[in-house]
N, C-alpha and C positions, 0 to 999 in steps of 0.2 A: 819348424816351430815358430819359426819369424814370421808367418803366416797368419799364423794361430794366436800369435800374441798379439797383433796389431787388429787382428778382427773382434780380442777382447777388448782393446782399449776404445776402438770405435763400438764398440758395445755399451761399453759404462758412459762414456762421452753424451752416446745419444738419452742415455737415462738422467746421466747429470744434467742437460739440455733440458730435459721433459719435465725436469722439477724445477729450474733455474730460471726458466720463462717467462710464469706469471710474474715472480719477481723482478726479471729486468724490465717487463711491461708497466709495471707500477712503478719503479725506479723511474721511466723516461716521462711514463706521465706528472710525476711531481716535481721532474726538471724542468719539464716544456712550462706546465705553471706557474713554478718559479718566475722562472726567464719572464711572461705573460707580467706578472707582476708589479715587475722592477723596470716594466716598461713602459706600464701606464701612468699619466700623469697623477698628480698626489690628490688632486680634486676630482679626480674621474674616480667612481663608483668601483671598487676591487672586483674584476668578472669570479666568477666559482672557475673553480677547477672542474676540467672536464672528468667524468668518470672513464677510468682504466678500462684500453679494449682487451679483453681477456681470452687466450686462443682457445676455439673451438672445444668442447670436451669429446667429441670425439678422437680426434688428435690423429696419429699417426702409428701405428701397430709397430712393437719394437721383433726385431729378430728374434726369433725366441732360442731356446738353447738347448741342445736337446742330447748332450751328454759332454763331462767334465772329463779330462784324461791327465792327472796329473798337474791343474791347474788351467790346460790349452781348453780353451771352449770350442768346441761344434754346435755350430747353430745350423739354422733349418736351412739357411742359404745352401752351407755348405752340402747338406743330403742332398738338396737342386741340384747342384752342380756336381756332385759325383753319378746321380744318374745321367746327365747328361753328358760327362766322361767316360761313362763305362760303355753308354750306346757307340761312341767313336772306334773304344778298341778292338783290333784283331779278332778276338773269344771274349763277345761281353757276357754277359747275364743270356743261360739257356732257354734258348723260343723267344729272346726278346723281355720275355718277364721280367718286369721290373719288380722286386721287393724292400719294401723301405728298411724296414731290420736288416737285411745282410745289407745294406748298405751305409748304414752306420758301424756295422760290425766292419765292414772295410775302412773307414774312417778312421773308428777306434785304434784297429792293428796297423795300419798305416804312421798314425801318429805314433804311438809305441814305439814303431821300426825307427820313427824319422828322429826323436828325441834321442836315439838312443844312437843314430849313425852319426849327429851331428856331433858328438862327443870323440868322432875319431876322424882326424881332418885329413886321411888321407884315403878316405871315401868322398870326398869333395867332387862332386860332379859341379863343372862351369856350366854358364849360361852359353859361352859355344861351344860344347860337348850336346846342352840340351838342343837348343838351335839346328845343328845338324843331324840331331838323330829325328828331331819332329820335320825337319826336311822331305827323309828319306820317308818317312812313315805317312808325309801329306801325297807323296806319289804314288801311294799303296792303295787308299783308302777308295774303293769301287764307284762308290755313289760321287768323289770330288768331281771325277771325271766331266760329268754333263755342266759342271759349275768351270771347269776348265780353271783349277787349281793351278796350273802350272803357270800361271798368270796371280800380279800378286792382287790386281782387284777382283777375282775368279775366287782367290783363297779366301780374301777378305769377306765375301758376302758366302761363300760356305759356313765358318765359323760362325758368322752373326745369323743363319740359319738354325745353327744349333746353340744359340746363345753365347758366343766364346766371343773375344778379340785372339789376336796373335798374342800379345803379351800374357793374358790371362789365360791363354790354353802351354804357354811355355814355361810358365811357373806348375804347373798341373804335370806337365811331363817331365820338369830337373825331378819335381818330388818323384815322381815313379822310378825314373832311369835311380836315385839315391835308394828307395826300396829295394831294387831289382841287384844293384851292385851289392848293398848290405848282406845281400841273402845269398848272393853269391860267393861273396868273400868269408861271410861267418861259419855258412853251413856246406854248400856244396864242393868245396876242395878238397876236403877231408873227406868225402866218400868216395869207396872205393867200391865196383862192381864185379865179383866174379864172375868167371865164365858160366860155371857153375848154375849162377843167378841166372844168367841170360838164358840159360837151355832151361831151366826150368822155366820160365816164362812162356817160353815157347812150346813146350810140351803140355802144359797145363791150362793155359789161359789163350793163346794165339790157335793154335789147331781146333781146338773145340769147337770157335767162332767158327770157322772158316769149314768145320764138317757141319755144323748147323745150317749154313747157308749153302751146302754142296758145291763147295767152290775151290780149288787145287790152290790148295797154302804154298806162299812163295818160299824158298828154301832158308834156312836161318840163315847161312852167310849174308845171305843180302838184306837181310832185316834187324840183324844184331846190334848194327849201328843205333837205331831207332828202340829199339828194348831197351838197349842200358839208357837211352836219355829217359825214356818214360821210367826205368825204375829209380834214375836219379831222384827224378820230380818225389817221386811216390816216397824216399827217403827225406828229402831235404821238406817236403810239406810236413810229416811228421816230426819232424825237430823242430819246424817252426810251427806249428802249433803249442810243441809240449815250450818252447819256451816264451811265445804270448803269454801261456799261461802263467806263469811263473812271472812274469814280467805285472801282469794284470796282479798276481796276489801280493808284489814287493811293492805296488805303486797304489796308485790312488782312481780307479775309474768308476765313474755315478750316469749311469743314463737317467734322463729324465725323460718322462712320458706328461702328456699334455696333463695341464694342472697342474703339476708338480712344481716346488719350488726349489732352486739349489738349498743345499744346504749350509 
């Protein structure tokens, strides 16, 4: 959320700026004249005052914003820069496709998550908790390789490849590893998987596949371990869903689409 609120306040900042301008420009030109004034001798002709340089009307394009969660603004940066985090990870976006909608939809429930774990500080992911887990995870990533990441000006010019600093890709990863504990702490403990579960899984959904492609299914023991995790996911997405929602209809969230003004 400390994220979010400091990219509001640089937000209003730069709008306060954008109307505060011509005015300070006029302010310095009637000081500098002044000054001019009280300099020139009493018998020398008083010069005019120069007229005010007034900045461009073109100007500077503000961030725009492009959905409210509770007060925390997402702006357009912020959609940049989540597709450029979801292209780094493990299983990003299928075939590569990028989609701007679910990508603010991950921002949306993101923030949700994040407002909602920083109210329970013994989900408190540090910065070296974050630090070491994007260590492990920069010797993972396939494509660092030729960039020779294991070197730290190798790592440095990866990231600035794909837009990041070190720092600014390590606030990006506290916030996920804090999603990924929240979700685990809230919802996945408390489920429990029968066995029962598991063989039906495997009767049902895992054989099918595998006589469709005419191919000798490995025996359940060896694959059981791997079913209960996929039926975990497939529980704990459902819960986190139905409680987004719930979260979504107790708070306050406005996307705004181009044109649009907050409200």
């Amino acid at each position: 959320m400390t994220r979010f609120l400091h990219l509001e306040t640089a937000f209003l900042r730069r709008i306060a700026m954008a109307f505060a301008m011509p005015c300070l420009l006029v302010g310095m030109a009637h000081a500098q004249s002044a000054a001019q004034r009280n300099s020139v001798p009493k018998t020398a002709p008083e010069p005019k005052a120069a007229a005010p340089q007034m900045p461009s009307t073109a100007g500077t394009e503000l961030d725009r914003v492009v959905a409210i969660v509770n007060g925390d603004l997402i702006l357009d940066s912020d959609v940049d820069q989540e597709r450029r985090f979801a292209a780094l990870l493990p299983y990003g976006e299928a075939s590569g496709v990028y989609v701007r909608g679910k990508a603010i939809e991950r921002l949306i429930n993101r923030d949700l998550i994040l407002q909602q774990s920083r109210l329970e500080p013994e989900n408190e992911i540090t910065d070296g908790d974050a630090a070491k887990d994007l260590d492990a995870f920069r010797k993972a990533i396939p494509t660092c390789k030729e960039f020779h990441c294991e070197t730290q000006a190798g790592w440095d010019k990866f990231l600035a490849g794909e837009g990041f600093n070190e720092q600014s890709l390590l606030v990006l990863w506290k916030e996920r590893m804090e999603v990924l504990a929240f979700i685990e702490q809230r919802f996945r403990m408390g489920i429990k998987i029968d066995p029962k579960q598991i063989k039906s899984y495997y009767d049902n959904t895992m054989l099918p596949l595998y006589a469709a492609k005419h191919v000798t299914p490995p025996p359940l023991d060896s694959v059981s371990q791997r079913i209960q995790e996929v039926l975990l996911q497939q529980q704990v997405s459902s819960l986190l869903d139905d409680w987004l929602k719930s979260l979504r209809a107790q708070g306050s969230v406005v996307v705004l689409h181009p044109g649009e003004g907050a409200p």
